[in-house]
MARMISE-488733 format. One line per field, with one value per residue (C-alpha): residue number from 0; y, z, x. Coordinates in steps of 0.5 Angstrom, whole numbers, m for minus. Layout:
% MARMISE-488733
pos <- NUM, ...
py <- Y, ...
pz <- Z, ...
px <- X, ...
***
This chain:
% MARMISE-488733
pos <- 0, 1, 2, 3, 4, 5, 6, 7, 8, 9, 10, 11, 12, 13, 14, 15, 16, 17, 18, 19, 20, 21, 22, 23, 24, 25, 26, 27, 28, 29, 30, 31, 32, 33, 34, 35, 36, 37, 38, 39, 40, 41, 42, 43, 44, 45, 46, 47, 48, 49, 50, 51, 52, 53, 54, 55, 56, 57, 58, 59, 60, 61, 62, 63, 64, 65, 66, 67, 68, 69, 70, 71, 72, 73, 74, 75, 76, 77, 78, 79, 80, 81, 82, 83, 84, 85, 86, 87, 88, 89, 90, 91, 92, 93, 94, 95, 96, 97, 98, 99, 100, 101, 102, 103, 104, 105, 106, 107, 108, 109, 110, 111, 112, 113, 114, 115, 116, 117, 118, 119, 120, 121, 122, 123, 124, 125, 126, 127, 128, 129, 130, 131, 132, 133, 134, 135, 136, 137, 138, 139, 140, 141, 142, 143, 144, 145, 146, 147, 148, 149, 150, 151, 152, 153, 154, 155, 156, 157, 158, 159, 160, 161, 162, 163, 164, 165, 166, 167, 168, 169, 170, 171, 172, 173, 174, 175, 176, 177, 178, 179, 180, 181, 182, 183, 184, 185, 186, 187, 188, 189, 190, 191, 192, 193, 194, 195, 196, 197, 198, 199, 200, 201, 202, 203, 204, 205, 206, 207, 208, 209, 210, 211, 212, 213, 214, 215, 216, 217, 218, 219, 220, 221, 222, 223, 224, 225, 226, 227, 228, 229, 230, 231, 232, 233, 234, 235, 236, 237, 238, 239, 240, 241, 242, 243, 244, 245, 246, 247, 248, 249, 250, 251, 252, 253, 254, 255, 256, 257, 258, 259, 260, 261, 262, 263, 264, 265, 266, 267, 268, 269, 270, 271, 272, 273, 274, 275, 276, 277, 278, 279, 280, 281, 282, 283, 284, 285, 286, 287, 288, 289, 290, 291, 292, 293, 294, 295, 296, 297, 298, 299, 300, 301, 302, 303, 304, 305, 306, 307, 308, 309, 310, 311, 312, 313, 314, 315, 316, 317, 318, 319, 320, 321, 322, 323, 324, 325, 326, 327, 328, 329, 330, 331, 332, 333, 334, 335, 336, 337, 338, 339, 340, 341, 342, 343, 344, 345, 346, 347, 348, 349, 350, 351, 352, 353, 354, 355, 356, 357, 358, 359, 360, 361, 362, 363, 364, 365, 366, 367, 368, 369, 370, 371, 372, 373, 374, 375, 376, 377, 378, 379, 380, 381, 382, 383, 384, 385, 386, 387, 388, 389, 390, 391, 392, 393, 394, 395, 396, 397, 398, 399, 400, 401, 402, 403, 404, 405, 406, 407, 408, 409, 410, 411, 412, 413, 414, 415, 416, 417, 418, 419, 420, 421, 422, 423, 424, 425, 426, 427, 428, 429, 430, 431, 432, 433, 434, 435, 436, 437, 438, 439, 440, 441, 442, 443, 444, 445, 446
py <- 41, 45, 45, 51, 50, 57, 59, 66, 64, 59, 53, 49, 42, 38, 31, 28, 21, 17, 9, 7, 13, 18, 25, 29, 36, 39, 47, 51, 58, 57, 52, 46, 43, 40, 33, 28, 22, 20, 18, 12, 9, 4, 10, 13, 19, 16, 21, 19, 23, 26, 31, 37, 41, 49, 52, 54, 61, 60, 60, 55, 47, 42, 42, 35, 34, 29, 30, 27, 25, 20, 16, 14, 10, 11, 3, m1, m8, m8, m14, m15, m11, m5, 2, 5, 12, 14, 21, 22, 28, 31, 34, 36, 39, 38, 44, 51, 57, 58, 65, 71, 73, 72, 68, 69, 65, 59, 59, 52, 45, 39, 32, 25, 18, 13, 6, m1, m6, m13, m17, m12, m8, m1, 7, 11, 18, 23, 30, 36, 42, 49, 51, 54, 59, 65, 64, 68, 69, 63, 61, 53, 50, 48, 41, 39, 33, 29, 24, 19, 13, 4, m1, m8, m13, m19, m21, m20, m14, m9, m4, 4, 8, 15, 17, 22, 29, 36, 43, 46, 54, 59, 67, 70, 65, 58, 54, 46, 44, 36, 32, 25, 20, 18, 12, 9, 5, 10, 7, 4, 8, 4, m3, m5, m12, m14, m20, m25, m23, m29, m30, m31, m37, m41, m47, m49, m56, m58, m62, m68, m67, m61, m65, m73, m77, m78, m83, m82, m81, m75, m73, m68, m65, m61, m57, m53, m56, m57, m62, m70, m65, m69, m66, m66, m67, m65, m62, m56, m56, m47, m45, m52, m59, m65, m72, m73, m73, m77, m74, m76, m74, m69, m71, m68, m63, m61, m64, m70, m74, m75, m79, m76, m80, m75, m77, m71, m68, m61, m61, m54, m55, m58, m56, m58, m56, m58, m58, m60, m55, m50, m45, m40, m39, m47, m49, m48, m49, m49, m51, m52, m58, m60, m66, m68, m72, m77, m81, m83, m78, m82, m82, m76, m71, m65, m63, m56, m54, m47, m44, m39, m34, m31, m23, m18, m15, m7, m1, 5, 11, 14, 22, 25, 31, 30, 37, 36, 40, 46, 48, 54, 58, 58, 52, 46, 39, 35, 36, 30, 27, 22, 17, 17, 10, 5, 0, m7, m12, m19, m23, m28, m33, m37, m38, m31, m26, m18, m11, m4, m1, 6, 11, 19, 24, 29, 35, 43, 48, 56, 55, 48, 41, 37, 30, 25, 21, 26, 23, 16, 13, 8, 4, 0, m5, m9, m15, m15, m22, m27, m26, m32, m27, m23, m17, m15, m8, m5, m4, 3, 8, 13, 11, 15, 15, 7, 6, 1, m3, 0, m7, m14, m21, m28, m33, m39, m46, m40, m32, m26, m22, m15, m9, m3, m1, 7, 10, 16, 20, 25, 30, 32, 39, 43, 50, 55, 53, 58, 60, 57, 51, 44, 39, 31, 26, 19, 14, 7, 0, m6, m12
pz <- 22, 22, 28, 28, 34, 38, 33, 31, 24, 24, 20, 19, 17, 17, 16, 14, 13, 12, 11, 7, 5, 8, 7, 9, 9, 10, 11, 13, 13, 12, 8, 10, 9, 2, 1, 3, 4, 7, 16, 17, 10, 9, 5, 7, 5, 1, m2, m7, m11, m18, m23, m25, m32, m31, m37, m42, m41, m34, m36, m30, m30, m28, m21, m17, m10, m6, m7, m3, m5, m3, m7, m5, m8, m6, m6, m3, m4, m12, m15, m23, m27, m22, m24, m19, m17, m16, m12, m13, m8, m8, m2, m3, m9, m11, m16, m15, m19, m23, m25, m20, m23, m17, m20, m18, m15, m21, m26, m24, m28, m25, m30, m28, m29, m23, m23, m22, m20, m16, m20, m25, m29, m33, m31, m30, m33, m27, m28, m22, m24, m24, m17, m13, m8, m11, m12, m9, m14, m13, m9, m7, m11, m7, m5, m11, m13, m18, m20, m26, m26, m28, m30, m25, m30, m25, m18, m13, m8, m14, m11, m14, m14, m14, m22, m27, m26, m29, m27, m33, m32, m36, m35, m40, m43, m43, m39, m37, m31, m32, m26, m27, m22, m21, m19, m22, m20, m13, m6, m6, m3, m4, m4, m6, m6, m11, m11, m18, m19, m18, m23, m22, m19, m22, m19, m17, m14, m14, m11, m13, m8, m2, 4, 5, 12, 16, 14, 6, 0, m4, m11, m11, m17, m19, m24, m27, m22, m23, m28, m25, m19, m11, m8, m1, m1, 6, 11, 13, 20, 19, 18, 22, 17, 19, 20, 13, 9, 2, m4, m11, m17, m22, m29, m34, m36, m28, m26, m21, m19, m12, m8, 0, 6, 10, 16, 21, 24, 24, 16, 13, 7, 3, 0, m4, m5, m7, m3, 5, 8, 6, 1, m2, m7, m9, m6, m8, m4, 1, m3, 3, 4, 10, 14, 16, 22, 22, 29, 33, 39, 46, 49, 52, 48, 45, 40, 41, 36, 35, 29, 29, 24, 19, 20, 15, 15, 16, 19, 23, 25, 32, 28, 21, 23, 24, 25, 23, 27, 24, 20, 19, 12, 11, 15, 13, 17, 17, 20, 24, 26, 28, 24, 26, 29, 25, 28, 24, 26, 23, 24, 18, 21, 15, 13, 10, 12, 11, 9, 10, 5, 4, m2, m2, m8, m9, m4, m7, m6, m7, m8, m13, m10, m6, m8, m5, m4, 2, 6, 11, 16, 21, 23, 29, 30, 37, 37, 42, 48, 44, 37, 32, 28, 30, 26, 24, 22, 15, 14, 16, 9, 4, 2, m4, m9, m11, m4, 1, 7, 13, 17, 15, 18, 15, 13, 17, 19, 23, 22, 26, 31, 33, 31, 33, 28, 30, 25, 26, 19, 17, 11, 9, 5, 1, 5, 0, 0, m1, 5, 6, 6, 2, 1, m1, 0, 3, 1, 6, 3, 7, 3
px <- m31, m25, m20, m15, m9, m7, m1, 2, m1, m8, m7, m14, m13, m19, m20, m27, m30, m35, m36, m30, m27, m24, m22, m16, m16, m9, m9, m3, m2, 6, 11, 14, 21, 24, 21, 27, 23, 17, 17, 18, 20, 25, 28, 34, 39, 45, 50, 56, 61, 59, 62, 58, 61, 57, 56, 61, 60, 61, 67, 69, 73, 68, 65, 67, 64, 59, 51, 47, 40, 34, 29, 22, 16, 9, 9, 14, 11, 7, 6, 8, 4, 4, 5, 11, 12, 18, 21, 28, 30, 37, 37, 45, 46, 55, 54, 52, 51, 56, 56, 56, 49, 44, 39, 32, 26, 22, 28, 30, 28, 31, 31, 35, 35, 34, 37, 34, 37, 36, 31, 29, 35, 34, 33, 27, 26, 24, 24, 21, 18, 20, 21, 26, 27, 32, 39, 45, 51, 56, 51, 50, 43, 38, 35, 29, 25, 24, 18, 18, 14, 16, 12, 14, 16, 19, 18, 23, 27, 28, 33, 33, 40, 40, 43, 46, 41, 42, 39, 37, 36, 32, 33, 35, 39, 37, 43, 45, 49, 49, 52, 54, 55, 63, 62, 56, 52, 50, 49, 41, 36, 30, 28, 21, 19, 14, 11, 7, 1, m4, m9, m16, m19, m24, m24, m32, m35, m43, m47, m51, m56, m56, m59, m58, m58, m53, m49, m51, m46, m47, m43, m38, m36, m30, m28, m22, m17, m10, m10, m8, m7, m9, m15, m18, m26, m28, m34, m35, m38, m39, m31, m29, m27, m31, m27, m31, m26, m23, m18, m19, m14, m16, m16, m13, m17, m18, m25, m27, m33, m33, m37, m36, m40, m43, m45, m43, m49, m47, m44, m47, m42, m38, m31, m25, m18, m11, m5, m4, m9, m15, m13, m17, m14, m13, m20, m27, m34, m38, m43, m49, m51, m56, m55, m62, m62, m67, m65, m71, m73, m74, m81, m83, m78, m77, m73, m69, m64, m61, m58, m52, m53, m47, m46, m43, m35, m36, m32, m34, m29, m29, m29, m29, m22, m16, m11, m4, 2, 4, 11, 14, 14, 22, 24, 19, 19, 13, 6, 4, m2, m7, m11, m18, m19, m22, m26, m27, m32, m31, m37, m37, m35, m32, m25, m23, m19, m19, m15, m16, m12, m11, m9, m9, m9, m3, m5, m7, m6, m5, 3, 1, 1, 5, 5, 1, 8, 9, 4, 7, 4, 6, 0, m3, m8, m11, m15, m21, m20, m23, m24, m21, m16, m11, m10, m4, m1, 1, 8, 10, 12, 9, 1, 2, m4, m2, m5, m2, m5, m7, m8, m11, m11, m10, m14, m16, m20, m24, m24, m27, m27, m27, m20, m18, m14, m10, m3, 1, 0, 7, 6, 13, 13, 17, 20, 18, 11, 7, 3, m5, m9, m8, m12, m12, m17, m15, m20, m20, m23, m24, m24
***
């Protein structure tokens, strides 16, 4: 459904989701302001000197001045091998329009380098499209952005500096305005956090036998552990060890046979991991075991045994739109709003954690797009009383079309419980975006 505020000109944004994806629709009757950065990003506004040469037609010395830009990147913590998208906005520009001529609206193509620093070194290319609002004879340029991408090739804080960029304009003859940083290399803007990326787990256990007696030996058997690594072999009483517990050494090929005493009463399964405690991602198991419980009944006796049974990770919405705040066509700002709550149930009862993730398409429209770096949001998220887990919230930032987390909880001896999980969204647009409806798709993914 649509909702439409009270205003000189309705806007409709609509929101609508369903079970793990959701989307938005972004509808507005007038333009929003230059994208200087998403809210609530770890981005900010840097400014440095620069030296711009007009064309030699111009007839004009070179231009020195400060420019003021800001970098944003749709995913501030990737991991090695992720694709990042870069924004690079300069939102002050130190050149102006070199000749007297009034230069008319769409004539404006912007192209620059970003640079990488920290635990990767290089530039990226970024060029923005032919837009911009008409421009007075020695008029001041106005703000525009740039996107481009890089591939992360190391883990480690990546810092990302404004660079040298040019304005490059096409009426009636085609002319270039470079600017270059004074300086270099320019204040950082942006720092991402990327991280290895963790390859796959193949470690497996199996059991000799999937029941025994209290008390019996049961064969292990691991494989594609770390070679001559120490492993711990321990029952599993649901998502809680059991004091039946031994450590073997792998050979030299990652493999090992075990043979565990199990004689708690309560095992449903049996694990294996390295390190000092369990770990997904170092561990493999449970493989089920059943401890079948011969003790004798006294006289007169009867038996009562009561199973809990495993329940499933799922995720419901409290509704289906969400209507943004509307900006003026002209001014810009960005349209603000409140995510839909999303409900989380984790009733598995083992030792996993969960993410909810998100990642948005670029919004479209009558005037174009707008680009799904736009859209930010500051995430929320509450545990109920008595749950094993505590949730935490994503990091506040762009969610971008490379997606970013939303909330998750970590990993443990036991896991689940109940989440409300809440985020203020903020989507900054262009000023001189054509007046109308814009729409992009959010999908939500809870793993």
């Amino acid at each position: 459904m649509a909702l439409s505020p009270t205003r000189t000109r309705t806007r409709r944004r609509r929101w609508t989701a369903a079970l793990g994806a959701t989307a938005l629709v972004f509808a507005a009757g007038g333009a929003l302001a230059s994208p200087a950065g998403a809210l609530g990003t770890a981005s900010q506004e840097v400014e440095f000197p620069t030296r711009c040469v007009p064309p030699p037609i111009a007839g004009i010395p070179p231009i020195e001045g400060i420019t003021k830009a800001q970098i944003t990147v749709d995913k501030p913590t990737p991991k090695v091998g992720d694709t990042v998208t870069v924004t690079y906005t300069i939102t002050k520009p130190a050149a102006s329009n070199p000749v007297d001529l009034a230069l008319p609206a769409d004539i404006m193509t912007p192209t620059g380098k970003v640079t990488l620093g920290g635990a990767q070194s290089g530039a990226v290319t970024v060029a923005g499209p032919k837009k911009n609002p008409p421009v007075p004879g020695k008029g001041t340029f106005p703000s525009f952005s740039m996107t481009g991408t890089f591939t992360v090739t190391a883990p480690g804080s990546i810092t990302l500096s404004p660079g040298d960029y040019n304005i490059h304009t096409s009426y009636i003859m085609e002319l270039d305005t470079p600017c270059t940083v004074l300086n270099p290399p320019a204040p950082v803007s942006e720092t991402v956090v990327a991280s290895a990326q963790p390859g796959a787990n193949e470690r497996n256990v199996s059991l000799g036998t999937a029941s025994g007696a209290p008390g019996v030996r049961v064969t292990v058997t691991g494989a594609k552990f770390t070679p001559l690594a120490e492993v711990t072999v321990v029952g599993r009483a649901g998502a809680a060890e059991t004091a039946d517990k031994m450590t073997v050494t792998t050979d030299s090929e990652g493999g090992f046979v075990a043979r565990l005493k199990v004689s708690d009463k309560a095992t449903t399964g049996i694990v294996a991991y390295e390190g000092a405690a369990w770990d997904p991602e170092k561990g493999a198991g449970p493989a089920a075991y059943t401890v079948i419980d011969d003790t004798p009944q006294p006289p007169n006796s009867q038996k009562l045994t009561a199973a809990v049974a495993a329940g499933e990770l799922s995720m419901t919405q409290a509704g289906d739109a969400v209507q943004l705040s509307s900006v003026d066509f002209g001014q810009g700002g960005a349209a603000t709003g409140d995510l839909k709550t999303v409900t989380v149930k984790d009733f598995r009862g083992g030792p996993a954690g969960w993410s909810l993730t998100g990642k948005v398409t670029d919004f479209t429209g009558p005037g174009g797009s707008i680009g799904a770096g736009a859209l930010s949001w500051t995430p929320a998220c509450t545990t109920k009383a008595g749950s094993p887990s505590t949730c935490v919230p994503g990091s506040a930032g762009a969610v971008g079309s490379g997606g970013a987390t939303l909330a998750s909880t970590p990993n443990g001896t036991l896991t689940g419980g109940e989440f409300t999980v809440d985020a203020k969204v903020s989507l900054d647009v262009p000023a001189f975006t054509a007046p109308g409806s814009y729409a992009g798709v959010l999908t939500l993914t809870l793993s």
